[in-house]
C-alpha positions, 0 to 999 in steps of 0.5 A: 500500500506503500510507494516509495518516493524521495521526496514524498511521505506516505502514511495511513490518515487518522482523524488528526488530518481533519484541517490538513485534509481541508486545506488540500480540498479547498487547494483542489477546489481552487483549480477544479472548480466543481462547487465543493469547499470543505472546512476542518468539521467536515473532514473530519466527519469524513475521517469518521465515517463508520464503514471506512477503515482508515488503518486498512484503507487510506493513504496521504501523501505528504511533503513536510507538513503539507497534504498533497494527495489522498485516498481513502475507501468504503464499504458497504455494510449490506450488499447483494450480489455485487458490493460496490466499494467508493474509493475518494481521493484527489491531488494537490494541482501543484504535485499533479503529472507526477505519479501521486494520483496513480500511486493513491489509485492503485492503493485504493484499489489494493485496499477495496480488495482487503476490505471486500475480503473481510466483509463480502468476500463471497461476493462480486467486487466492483471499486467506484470512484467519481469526479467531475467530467471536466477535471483535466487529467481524470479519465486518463487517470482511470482508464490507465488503471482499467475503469470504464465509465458506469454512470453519469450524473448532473449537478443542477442549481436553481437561483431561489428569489422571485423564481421560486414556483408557489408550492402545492401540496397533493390532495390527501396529503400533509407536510411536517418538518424533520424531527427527532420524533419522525427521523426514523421514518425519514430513514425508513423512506430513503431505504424503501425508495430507493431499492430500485436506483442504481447502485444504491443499498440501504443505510444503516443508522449509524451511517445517516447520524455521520454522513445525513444529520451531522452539522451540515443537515438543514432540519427546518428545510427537511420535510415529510409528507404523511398520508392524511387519512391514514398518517403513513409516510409517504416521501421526504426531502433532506437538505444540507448546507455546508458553511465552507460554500457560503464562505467562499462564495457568498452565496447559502446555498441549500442542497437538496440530498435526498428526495423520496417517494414510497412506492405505493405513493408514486404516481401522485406529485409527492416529489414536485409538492416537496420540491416546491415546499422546501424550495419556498421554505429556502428562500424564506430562510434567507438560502440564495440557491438550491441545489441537488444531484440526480442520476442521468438515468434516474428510473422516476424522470426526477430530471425532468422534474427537476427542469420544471421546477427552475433547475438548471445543469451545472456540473456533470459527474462521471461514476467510473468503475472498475469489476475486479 
């Protein structure tokens, strides 16, 4: 997992790297300019994500005291048939076209083989990784190392303000904020909703507390819709908002994490009353943009929904994929 370098050092990451990891990505940001900024609290919730394995599978790269490359890689706690394992990472633009970012890919494929071999060992392994499509040097970087790509995904922003559209929630159906008492059912929507996307598995708990309602969730622009007559859920919307973006860009922006609708309430504008609800909710909390990432191949037409409703494509991102 190791590579030898002169000049750089190479190490497991620990939860200690939380504003060194920070200060890398905002550097990455500073060049590649896909929207994400990052402060030390959010990296640091990444470092303590509790189906990553930091000793196993990470690495930095490290020249002095500067962070000049990363990966670090996780699986998943439920899996059938295929176990898809993300592996994230990134180089610093001013040590790129050096061999880092191949050394960290090569280690984070080695390191998705060893968890895979403790957790799902029985079944397929397929490694993913994604980035924005316009970065320079990343689909050279993957298909060198045998990844093809798997799925494209586009990132879409709305302005808020005068173009928000007037919400309207469907007949028989009432709307209620996140709270303690009805997180369960949210995660209860996420899972039931999304068996049928692409690549997606359930999350257990302890995973939504770490990467859903951690210091970025928005839980007064995160909302439930409940059956009236019989108070069943019916769909939800999380949103998140990251202070690093607001302070680099001067703009609040609300990000739409997840939509979900349960299946037997398809078919009924469960989706576009949330949307609406929650993008009127943003700009009255003083949000100047909302935001959200759909699947190009979404099986419900969200793409379509999301034009509707104002949403406009901003960054397209790639899932590249490697079956191993």
């Amino acid at each position: 997992m190791y590579v030898e370098s002169p000049s750089l050092t190479w190490r497991p990451l620990t939860t200690g790297d939380a504003k060194a990891s920070a200060d890398l990505l905002n550097a990455i940001e500073a060049v590649d300019r896909t929207g994400e900024n990052y402060d030390e609290e959010d990296t640091r919730q990444e470092l303590t994500d509790p189906y990553g394995d930091l000793e196993r599978a990470s690495l930095g790269a490290f020249d002095d005291e500067l962070m000049v490359g990363y990966m670090k890689t996780t699986y998943r706690p439920f899996a059938e048939d295929v176990h898809r394992m993300l592996v994230d990472g990134g180089v610093h633009p001013d040590y790129r076209r050096r061999g880092v970012g191949t050394a960290l890919m090569a280690a984070g494929v080695a390191a998705a083989k060893a968890l895979h071999a403790l957790h799902h060992p029985a079944l397929k392994l397929v490694v993913d990784v994604e980035k924005a499509d316009h970065v320079a040097g990343v689909a050279e970087l993957f298909r060198a190392q045998g990844f093809a790509p798997a799925r494209y995904y586009q990132h879409m922003g709305h302005p808020l303000g005068e173009a928000v559209p007037d919400p309207a929630i469907p007949d028989g159906l009432r709307v209620e904020p996140w709270s303690e008492a009805n997180d369960e059912e949210f995660l209860m929507i996420r899972n039931e909703s999304f068996k049928d996307h692409w690549g997606s598995e359930p999350i257990p708990l302890d995973a939504w507390k770490n990467r859903i309602t951690n210091q970025s969730f928005q839980p007064g622009v995160s909302f439930l819709l409940r059956d009236a007559v019989n108070g069943a859920p019916a769909g939800m919307l999380v949103t998140m908002s990251w202070e690093a973006d607001t302070a680099a860009t001067g703009v609040r922006s609300a990000h739409f994490m997840i939509i979900g609708t349960l299946r037997d309430y398809r078919k009924r504008g469960i989706a576009g009353g949330l949307l609406g609800h929650a993008l009127r909710s943003a700009a009255e909390q003083g949000f100047g943009k909302a935001n959200l990432l759909v699947d190009s191949a979404n099986p419900s037409g969200a793409f379509r929904l999301y034009e509707k409703a104002g949403f406009a494509p901003e960054v397209r991102y790639v899932r590249w994929a490697l079956e191993v």
